[in-house]
N, C-alpha and C positions, 0 to 999 in steps of 0.2 A: 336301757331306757333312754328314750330319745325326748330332750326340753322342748317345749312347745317354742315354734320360732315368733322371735317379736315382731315379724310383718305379718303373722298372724293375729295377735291381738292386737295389734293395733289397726289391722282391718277393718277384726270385727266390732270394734269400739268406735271405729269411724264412722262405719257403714251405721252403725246402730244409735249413737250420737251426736254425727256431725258436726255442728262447731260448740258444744258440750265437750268435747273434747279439744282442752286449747292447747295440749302439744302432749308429743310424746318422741320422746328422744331416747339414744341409748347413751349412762353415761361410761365415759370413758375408760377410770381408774376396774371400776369392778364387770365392767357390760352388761351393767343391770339398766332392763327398760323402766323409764322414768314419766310417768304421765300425769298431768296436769288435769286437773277435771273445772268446769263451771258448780263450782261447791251447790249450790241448788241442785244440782243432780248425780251429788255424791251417791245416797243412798241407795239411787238407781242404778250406776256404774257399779256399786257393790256386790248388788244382787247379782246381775246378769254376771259379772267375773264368778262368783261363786256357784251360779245356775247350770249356765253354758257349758254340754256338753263337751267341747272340744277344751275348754279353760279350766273349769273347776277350780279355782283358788278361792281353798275352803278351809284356810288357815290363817290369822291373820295373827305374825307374829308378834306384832308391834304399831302404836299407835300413839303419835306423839306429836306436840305443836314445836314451832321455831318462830322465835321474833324477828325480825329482819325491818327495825324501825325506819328506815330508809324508802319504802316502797310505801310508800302514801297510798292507803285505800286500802292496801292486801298486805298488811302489815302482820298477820298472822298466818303461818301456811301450817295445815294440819296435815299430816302425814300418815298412811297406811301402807305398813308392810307385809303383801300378802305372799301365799305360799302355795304350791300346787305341792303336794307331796308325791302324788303317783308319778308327775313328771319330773319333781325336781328342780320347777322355775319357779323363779322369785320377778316379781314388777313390784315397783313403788307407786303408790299414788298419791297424788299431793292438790290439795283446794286451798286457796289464799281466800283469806276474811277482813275485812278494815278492824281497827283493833275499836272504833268508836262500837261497832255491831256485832260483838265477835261469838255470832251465833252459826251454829250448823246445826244437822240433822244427824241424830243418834245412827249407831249401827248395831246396837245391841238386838237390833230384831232380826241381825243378819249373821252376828259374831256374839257369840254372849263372854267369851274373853274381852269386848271391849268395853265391857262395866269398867271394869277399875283403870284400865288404861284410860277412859274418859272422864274418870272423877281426878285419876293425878292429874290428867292433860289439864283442871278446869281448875283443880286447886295449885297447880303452880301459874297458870296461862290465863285465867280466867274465860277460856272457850266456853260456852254453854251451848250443851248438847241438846238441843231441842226434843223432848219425847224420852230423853233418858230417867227409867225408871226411880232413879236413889242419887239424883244428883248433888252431890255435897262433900266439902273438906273430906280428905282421906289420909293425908300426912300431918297437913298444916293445921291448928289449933281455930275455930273455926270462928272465934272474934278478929280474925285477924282480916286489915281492912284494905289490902293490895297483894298484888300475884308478883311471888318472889323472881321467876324466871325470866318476866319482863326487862327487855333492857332500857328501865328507866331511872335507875338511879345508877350516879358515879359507883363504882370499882371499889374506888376509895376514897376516905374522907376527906376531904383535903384541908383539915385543922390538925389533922396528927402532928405531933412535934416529938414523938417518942421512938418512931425509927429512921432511921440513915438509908434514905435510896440507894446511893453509892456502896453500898455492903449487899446490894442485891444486884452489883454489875448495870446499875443504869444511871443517868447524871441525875440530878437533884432535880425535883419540883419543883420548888421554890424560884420564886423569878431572881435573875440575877445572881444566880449560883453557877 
């Protein structure tokens, strides 16, 4: 069984969306192609990778967001990991959202595994999936009034006075220690 080659898809993603598609790269450690989408036209990039005769990635094994509070505007990037089973290729796709608007477009009408991957992604990320059938808390207790996976709160508290940094192999917090 021969993998479908990634200057094949990323032809046809070029050819078919143009600057909709803002990169696609191979990354290094695994040689999985990595592709960046204009999230407005996630849903669209979806369909076709799952339509498309020659691509067929009609498996989407995983769907999850990452914070990356640093990159002002696209501070949320949501992730799809799709799967061609006949061939055996694996692509990433990834859309970055500002965390102020952190809305996209469901894929449920395209993957129905991405019900629940899109209710963790919202209940820890606060992503809302536009058009998602039952969108709501799936882990988290559903009075609860921030998205735990955010990186916006300290690690650690910095009032503790009841452990010793230095017993965990790193110098003291504390100023002047």
């Amino acid at each position: 069984m021969e993998k479908i080659p990634h200057a094949l898809i990323q032809e046809k993603l070029t050819n078919r969306y143009g600057s909709d598609i803002v990169s696609a790269v191979e990354e290094p450690l695994y040689k999985a192609l990595v592709i960046t989408v204009n999230p407005k036209r996630i849903t669209d990039v979806l369909k076709y990778l799952y339509d498309d005769k020659d691509l067929q990635f009609q498996f989407l094994t995983s769907l999850f967001a990452v914070h990356f509070p640093e990159r002002k505007g696209e501070e949320l990037e949501i992730v799809y990991l799709l799967h061609n089973l006949w061939k055996n290729t694996r692509i990433r796709l990834k859309a970055n959202i500002p965390i102020s608007n952190p809305v996209i477009d469901t894929a449920t009408n395209i993957f129905s595994t991405a019900n629940w991957m899109e209710r963790e992604t919202y209940d820890f990320f606060g992503v809302q999936f536009k058009g998602h059938p039952d969108l709501k808390r799936i882990l988290n207790v559903d009075s609860m009034d921030y998205f735990p996976m955010r990186k916006e709160y300290p690690l650690e508290e910095g009032s503790r006075i009841d452990k010793d940094d230095t017993m965990f192999g790193r110098e003291s917090l504390v100023e002047g220690n």
